[in-house]
C-alpha positions as CSV (number, residue, x, y, z in Angstrom):
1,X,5.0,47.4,-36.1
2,X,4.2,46.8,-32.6
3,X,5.8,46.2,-29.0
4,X,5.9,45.2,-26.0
5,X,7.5,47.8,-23.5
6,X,9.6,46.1,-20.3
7,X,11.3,48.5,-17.1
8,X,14.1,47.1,-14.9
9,X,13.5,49.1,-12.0
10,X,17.4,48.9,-10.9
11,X,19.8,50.1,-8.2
12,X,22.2,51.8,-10.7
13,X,19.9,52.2,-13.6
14,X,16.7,51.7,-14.8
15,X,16.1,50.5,-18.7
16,X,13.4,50.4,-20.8
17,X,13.0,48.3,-23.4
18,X,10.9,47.7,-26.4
19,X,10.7,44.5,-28.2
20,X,9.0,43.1,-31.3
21,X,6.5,39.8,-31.7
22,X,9.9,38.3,-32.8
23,X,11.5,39.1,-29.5
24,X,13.9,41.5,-31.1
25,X,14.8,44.5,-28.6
26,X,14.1,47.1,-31.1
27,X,14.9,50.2,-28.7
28,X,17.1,50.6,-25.0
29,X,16.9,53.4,-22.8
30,X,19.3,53.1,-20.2
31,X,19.6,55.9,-17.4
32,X,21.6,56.1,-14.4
33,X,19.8,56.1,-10.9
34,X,21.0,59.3,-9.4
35,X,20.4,59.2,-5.4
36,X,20.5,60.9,-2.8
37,X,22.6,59.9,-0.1
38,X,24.7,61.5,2.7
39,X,27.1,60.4,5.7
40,X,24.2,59.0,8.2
41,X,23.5,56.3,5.9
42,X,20.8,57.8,3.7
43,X,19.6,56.4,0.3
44,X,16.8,58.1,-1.6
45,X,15.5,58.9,-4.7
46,X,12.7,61.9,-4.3
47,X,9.4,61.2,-7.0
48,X,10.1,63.8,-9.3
49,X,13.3,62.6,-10.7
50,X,12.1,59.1,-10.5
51,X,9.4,59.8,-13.3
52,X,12.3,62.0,-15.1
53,X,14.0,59.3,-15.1
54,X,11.6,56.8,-16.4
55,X,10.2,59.1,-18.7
56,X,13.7,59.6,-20.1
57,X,14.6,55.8,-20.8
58,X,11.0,55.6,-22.0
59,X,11.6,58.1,-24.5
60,X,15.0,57.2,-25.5
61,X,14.0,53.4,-26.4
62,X,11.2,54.7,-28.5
63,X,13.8,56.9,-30.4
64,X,15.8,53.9,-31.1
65,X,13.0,51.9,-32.1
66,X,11.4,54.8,-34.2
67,X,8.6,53.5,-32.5
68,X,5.1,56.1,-31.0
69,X,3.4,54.8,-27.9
70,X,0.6,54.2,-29.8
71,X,2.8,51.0,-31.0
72,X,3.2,49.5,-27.4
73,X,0.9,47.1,-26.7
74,X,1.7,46.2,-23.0
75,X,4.2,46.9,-20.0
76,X,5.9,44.7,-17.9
77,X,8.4,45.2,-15.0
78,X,11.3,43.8,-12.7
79,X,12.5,45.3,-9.9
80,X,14.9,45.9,-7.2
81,X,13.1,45.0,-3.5
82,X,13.0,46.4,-0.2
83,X,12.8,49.8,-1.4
84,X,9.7,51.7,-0.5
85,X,7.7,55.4,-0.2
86,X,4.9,56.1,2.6
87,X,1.7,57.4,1.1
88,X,-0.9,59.6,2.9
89,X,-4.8,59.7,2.8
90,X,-5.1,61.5,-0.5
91,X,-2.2,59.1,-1.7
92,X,-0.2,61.7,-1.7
93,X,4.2,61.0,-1.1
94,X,5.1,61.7,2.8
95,X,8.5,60.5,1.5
96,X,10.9,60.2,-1.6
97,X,11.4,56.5,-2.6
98,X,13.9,55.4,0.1
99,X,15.9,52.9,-1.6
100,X,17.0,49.4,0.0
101,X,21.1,50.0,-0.1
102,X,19.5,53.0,2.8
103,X,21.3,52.1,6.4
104,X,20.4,54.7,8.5
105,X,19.1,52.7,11.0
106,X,22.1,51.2,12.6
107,X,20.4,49.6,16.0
108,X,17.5,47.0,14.9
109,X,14.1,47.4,16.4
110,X,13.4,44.9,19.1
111,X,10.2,44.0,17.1
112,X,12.0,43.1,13.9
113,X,14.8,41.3,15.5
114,X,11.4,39.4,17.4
115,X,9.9,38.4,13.9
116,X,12.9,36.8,12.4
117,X,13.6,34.3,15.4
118,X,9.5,33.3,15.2
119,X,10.1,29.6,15.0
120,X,7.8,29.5,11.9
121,X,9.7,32.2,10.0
122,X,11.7,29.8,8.0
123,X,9.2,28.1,6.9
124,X,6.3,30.4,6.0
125,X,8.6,33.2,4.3
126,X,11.1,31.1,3.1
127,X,13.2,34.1,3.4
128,X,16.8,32.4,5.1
129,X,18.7,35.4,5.1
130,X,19.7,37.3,8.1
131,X,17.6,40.6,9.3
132,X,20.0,43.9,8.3
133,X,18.7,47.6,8.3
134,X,18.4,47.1,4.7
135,X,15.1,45.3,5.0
136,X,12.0,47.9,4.6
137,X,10.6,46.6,7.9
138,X,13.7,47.7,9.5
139,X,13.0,51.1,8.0
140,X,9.3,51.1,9.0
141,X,10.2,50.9,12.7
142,X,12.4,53.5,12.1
143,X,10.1,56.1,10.8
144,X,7.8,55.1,13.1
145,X,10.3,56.1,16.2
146,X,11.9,59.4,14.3
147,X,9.2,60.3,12.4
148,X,6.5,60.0,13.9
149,X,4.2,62.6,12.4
150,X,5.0,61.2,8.9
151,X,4.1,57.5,10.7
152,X,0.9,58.7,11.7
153,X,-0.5,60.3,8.8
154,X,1.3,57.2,6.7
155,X,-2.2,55.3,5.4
156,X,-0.2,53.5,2.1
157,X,3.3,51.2,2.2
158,X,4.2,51.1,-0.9
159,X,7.5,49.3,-2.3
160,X,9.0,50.7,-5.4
161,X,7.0,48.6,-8.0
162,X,3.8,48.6,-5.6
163,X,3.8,52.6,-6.5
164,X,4.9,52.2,-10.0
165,X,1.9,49.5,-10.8
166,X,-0.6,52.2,-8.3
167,X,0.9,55.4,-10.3
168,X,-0.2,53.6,-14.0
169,X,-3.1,51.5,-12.8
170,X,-4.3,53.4,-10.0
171,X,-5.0,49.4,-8.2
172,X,-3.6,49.1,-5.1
173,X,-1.8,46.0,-6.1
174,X,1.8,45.0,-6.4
175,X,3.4,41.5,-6.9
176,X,4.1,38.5,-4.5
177,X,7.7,38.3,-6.1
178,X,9.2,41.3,-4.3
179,X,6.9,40.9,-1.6
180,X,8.5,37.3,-1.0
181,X,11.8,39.2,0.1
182,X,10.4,42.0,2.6
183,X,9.7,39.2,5.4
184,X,6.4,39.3,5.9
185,X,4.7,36.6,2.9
186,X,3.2,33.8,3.5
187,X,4.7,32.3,0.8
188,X,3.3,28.7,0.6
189,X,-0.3,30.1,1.3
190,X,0.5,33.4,-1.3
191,X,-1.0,36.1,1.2
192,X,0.6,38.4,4.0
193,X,1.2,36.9,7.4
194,X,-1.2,37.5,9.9
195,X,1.9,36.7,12.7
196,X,4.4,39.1,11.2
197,X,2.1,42.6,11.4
198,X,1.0,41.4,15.0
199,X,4.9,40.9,16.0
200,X,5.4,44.0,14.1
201,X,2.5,46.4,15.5
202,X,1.7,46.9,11.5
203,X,-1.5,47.4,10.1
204,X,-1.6,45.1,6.9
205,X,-3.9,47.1,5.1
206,X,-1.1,49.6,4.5
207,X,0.5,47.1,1.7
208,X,-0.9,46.4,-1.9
209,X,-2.3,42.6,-2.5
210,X,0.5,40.8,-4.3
211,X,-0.5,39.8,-7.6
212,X,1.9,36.3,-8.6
213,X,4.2,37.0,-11.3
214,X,3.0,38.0,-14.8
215,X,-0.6,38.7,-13.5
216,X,-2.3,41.6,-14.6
217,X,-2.6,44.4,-12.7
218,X,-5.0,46.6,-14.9
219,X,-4.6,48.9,-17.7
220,X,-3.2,52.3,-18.3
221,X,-5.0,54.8,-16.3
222,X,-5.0,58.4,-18.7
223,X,-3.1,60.2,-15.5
224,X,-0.9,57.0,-15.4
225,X,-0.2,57.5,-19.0
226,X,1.2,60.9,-18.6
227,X,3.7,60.1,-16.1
228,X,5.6,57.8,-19.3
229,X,4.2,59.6,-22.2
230,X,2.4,56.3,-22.9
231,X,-0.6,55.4,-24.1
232,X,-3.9,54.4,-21.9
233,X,-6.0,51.7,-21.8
234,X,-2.9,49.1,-22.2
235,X,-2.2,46.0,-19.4
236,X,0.3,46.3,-17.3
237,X,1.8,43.0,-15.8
238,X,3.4,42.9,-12.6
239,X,6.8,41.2,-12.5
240,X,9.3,40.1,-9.7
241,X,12.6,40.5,-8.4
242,X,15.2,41.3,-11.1
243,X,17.2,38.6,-10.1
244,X,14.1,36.3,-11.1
245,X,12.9,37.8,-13.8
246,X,16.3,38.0,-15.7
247,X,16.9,34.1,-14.8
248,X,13.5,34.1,-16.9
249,X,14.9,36.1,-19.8
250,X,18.3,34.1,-20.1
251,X,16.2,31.2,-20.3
252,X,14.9,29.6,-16.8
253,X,13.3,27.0,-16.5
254,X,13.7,25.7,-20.2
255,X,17.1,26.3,-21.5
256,X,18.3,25.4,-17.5
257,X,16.8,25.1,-14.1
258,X,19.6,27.4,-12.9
259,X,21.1,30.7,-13.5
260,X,24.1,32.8,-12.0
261,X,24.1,36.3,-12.4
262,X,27.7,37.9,-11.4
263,X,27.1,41.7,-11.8
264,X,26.2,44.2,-8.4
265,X,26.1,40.6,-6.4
266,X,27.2,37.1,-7.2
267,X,24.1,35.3,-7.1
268,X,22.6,32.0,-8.3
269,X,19.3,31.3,-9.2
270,X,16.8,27.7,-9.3
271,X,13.5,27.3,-10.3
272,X,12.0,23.9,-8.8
273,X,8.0,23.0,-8.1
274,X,9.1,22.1,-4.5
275,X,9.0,24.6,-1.4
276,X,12.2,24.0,0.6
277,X,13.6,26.8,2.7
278,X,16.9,26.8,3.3
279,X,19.3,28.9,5.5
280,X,21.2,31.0,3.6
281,X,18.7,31.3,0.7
282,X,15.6,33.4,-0.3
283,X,12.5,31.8,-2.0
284,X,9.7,33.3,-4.0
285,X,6.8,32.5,-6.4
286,X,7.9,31.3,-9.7
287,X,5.5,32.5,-12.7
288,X,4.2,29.3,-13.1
289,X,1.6,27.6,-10.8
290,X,3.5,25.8,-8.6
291,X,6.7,26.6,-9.2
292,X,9.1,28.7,-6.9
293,X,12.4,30.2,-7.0
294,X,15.4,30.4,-4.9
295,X,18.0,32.6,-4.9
296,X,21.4,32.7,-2.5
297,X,23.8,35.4,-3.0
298,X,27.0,37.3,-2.3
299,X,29.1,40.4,-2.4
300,X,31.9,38.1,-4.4
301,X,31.3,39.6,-7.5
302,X,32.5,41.8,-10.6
303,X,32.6,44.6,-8.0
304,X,36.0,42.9,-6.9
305,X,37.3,43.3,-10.3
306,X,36.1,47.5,-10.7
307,X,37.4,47.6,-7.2
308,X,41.3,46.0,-8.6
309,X,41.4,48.6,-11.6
310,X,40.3,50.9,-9.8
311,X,43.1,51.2,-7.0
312,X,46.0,49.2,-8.7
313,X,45.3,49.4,-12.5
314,X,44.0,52.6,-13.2
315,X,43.6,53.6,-16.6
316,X,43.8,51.0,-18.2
317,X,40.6,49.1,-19.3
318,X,38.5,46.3,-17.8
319,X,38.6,44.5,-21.3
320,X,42.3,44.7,-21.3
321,X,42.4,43.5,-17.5
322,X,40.5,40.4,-18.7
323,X,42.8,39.9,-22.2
324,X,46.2,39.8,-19.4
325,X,44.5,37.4,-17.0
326,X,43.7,35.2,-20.1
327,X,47.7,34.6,-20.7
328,X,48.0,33.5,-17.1
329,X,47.2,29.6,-16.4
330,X,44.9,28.2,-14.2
331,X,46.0,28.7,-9.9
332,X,47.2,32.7,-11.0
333,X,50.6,30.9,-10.0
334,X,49.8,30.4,-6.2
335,X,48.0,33.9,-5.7
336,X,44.6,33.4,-4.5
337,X,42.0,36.3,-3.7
338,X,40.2,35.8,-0.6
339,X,36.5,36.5,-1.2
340,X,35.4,40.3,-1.0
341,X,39.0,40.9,-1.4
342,X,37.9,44.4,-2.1
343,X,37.2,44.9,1.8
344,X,40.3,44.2,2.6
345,X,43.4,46.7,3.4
346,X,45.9,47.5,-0.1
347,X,45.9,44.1,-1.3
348,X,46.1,42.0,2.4
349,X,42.8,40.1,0.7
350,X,45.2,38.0,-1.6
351,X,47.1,35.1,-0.1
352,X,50.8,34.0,-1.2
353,X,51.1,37.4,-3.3
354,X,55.1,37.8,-4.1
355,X,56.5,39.8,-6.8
356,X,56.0,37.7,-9.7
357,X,52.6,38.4,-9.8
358,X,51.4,40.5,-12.2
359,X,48.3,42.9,-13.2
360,X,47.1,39.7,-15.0
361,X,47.4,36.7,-11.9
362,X,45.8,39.1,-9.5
363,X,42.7,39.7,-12.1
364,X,42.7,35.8,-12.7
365,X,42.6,35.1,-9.0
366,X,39.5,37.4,-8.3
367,X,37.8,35.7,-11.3
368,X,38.5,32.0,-10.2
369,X,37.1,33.2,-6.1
370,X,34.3,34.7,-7.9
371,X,34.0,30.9,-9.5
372,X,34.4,29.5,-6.0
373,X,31.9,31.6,-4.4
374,X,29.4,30.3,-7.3
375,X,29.9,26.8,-6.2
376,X,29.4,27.7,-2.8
377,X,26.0,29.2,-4.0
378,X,25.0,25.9,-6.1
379,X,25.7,24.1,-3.0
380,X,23.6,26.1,-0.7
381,X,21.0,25.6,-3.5
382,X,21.5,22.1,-4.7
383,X,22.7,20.1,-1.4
384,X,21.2,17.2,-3.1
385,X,22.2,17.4,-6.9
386,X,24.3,19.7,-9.0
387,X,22.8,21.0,-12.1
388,X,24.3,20.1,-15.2
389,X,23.7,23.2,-17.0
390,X,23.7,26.7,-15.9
391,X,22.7,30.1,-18.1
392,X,24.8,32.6,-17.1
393,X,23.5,36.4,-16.6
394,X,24.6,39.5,-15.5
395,X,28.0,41.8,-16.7
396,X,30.3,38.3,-16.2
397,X,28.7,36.8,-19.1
398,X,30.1,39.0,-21.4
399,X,33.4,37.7,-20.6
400,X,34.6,34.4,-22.4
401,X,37.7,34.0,-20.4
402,X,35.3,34.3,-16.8
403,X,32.2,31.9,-18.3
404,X,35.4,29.1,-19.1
405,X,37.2,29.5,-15.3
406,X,33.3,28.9,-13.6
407,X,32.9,25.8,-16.1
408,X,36.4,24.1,-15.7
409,X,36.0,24.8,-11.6
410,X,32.3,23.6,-11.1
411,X,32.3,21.2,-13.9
412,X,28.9,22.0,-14.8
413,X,28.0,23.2,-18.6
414,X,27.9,26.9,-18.7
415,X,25.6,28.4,-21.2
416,X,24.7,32.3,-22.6
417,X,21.5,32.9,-24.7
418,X,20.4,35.4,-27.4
419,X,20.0,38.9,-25.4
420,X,22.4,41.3,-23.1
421,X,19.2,42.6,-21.5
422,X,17.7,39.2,-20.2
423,X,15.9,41.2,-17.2
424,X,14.2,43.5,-20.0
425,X,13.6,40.5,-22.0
426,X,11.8,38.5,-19.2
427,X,9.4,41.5,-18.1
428,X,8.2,41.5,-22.2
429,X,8.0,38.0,-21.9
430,X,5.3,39.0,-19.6
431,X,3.9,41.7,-21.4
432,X,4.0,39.5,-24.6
433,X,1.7,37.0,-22.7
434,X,-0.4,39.3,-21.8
435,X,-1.5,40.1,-25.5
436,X,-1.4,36.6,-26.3
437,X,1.9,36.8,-28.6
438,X,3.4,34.0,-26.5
439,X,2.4,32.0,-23.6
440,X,4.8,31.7,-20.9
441,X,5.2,28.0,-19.9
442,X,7.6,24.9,-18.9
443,X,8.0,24.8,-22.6
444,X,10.8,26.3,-24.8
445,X,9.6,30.1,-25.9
446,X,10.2,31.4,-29.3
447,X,12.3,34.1,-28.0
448,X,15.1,32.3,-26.7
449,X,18.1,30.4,-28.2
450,X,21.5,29.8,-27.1
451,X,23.9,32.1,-28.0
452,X,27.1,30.1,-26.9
453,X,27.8,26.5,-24.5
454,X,31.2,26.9,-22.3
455,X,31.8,23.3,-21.3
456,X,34.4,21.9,-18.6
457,X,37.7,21.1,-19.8
């Protein structure tokens, strides 16, 4: 038997996964992301433990699959963004990996906040999201005014799957998908923006050339190979933001145009062939000519929920949180949560909370603002028209109860397809393409079916 190997470079894990010409995840290695973090804001993961760490949920999928590496034809990837490591002349680390939830630069740099109000920003990055320290440009400044003996002898920016694709390939190449989101792509013209490394002082030669989604990078170097325990001589295909590259594995553009995801973040996902920035929303290069994505997000999400049984229902299960909320009807009786209730003080993020309100209307109130908060998101995406379909994604799909409340509040179709690993399943779709098991196109793949249809009551 053969595979296809995919990696979901996550903030809280990374998975491997290995699927057949069927599209059959034979094997899932799943392995937490363990950081390193302290009180100044600090988020990093050093090299070492990232290859563990790979190598690990590489190993443990193959296990699964009682499949060799001599089986996998191809690797594919999606990633987190805005994470990065600094390379020297020998292309040697400087840094560990410093991961995008990193804030330790609390006062911007003049330069960044400079780029972001250029009055073509908008419209050449499509990138309508606010500048925050989270952003790797922020970072950038900052080494270069801390550290500046690591700036200097920095000859190599590499983002997180930039250095992945260079540590396998050994081609300085990443892919425009992630690059979309670090500020500084051209999107319509797919190249780096002369403007934004001026503002910034930034040598572009430092990044990779971003390949578009599901491009070829190259094969398997033999020292890339060793870093996975995988074999050479094998294509690796760049991916795209996870966000994107899940919407792709649940089933976007054919099954829907759109996709909501309500896992870390509450986002919401369209693919569409025209390029119209909007405030509030990211865009990036879909993997078909022509095509883009655009993504708008928020904090509204299942994190609300962990956060609730956490503090006020502690020990007893998520499942059984969702089972009470199920007896309660629609309103929670009058208690609504505010959105991000979680950032509240005690429980001050729910309004007209008395004491008939139990366990189950406060769980049913943070699902129906998590509901609200999508259609806030559909309309930041779809001023014009409302999709009548959605495929939903992320840990939210797996509840029934949740997928019902989002289709009776937007009155939109809500749908769930054939795999709990849609990002893993969208970077083999890649892969699979790559060895000509299945083309990726506008048209339906092979791969996907639709496991259930939630429809407004």
């Amino acid at each position: 038997m053969e595979f296809v190997a995919s990696i979901d470079l996550g903030t809280i894990y990374f998975k491997v996964g290995l699927f057949d010409q069927h599209g059959t995840m034979r094997g899932l290695g799943r392995v937490a992301v363990a950081k390193d973090t302290d009180d100044t804001g600090r988020c990093e993961l050093p090299v070492e433990r990232f290859w563990q760490l790979l190598k690990t949920a590489f190993a443990d999928a193959c296990k699964q699959a009682n499949a060799l590496p001599e089986q996998v034809r191809a690797l594919g990837y999606s990633s987190q963004v805005n994470s990065f490591i600094l390379l020297d002349e020998y292309n040697a680390p400087l840094t560990p990996l410093v991961l995008w939830p990193d804030t330790r630069d609390e006062c911007l740099d003049s330069a960044v906040i400079n780029l972001w109000k250029h009055p073509q920003f908008l419209a050449t990055t499509g990138l309508g999201i606010d500048i925050t320290p989270r952003f790797c440009v922020s970072k950038l400044k900052w080494v270069e005014k801390h550290q500046p003996d690591i700036w200097m002898r920095t000859r190599r920016v590499m983002t997180i799957s930039d250095y992945f694709t260079f540590s396998l390939t050994g081609q300085f190449v990443g892919d425009a998908g992630t690059a979309s989101l670090l500020g500084i792509y051209d999107l319509p013209n797919h190249r780096w923006w002369a403007d934004a490394f001026a503002i910034l002082g930034i040598d572009p030669l430092l990044f990779s050339t971003p390949l578009l989604p599901g491009a070829t990078a190259g094969v398997i170097a033999p020292d890339g190979a060793k870093l996975l325990e995988l074999n050479a001589g094998i294509p690796l295909v760049v991916g795209s933001l996870d966000h994107h590259i899940a919407a792709v594995g649940a089933g976007v553009p054919t099954i829907a145009i759109t996709s909501e995801s309500t896992d870390t973040v509450a986002a919401c996902l369209e693919y569409s062939s025209e390029f119209a920035p909007k405030t509030g929303c990211c865009m990036g290069p879909g993997i078909e000519s022509g095509m883009f994505y655009q993504l708008a997000f928020s904090s509204n999400s299942a994190g609300v929920l962990e956060w609730y049984q956490k503090n006020f229902a502690a020990g007893i299960s998520i499942a059984a949180l969702l089972d009470e909320a199920a007896l309660v009807p629609a309103g929670a009786d009058g208690l609504t949560a505010l959105p991000s209730a979680d950032t509240y003080p005690d429980l001050t993020g729910f309004q007209n909370a008395s004491l008939k309100h139990t366990r189950g209307r406060y769980v049913r109130a943070i699902l129906e603002s998590n509901a609200a908060t999508l259609a806030d998101l559909i309309a930041q995406l779809c001023p014009k028209e409302r999709p009548s379909r959605i495929v939903a994604t992320g840990g939210g799909a797996k509840s029934d109860l949740w997928l019902q409340i989002k289709a009776d509040l937007l009155q939109i179709e809500i749908v769930t397809t054939n795999c709990e690993e849609p990002a893993c399943r969208g970077a083999a779709m890649l892969a699979a393409n790559a060895v000509n098991w299945h083309s990726i196109s506008l048209e339906p793949h092979p791969w996907i079916s639709i496991n259930r249809i939630y429809r407004p009551s």
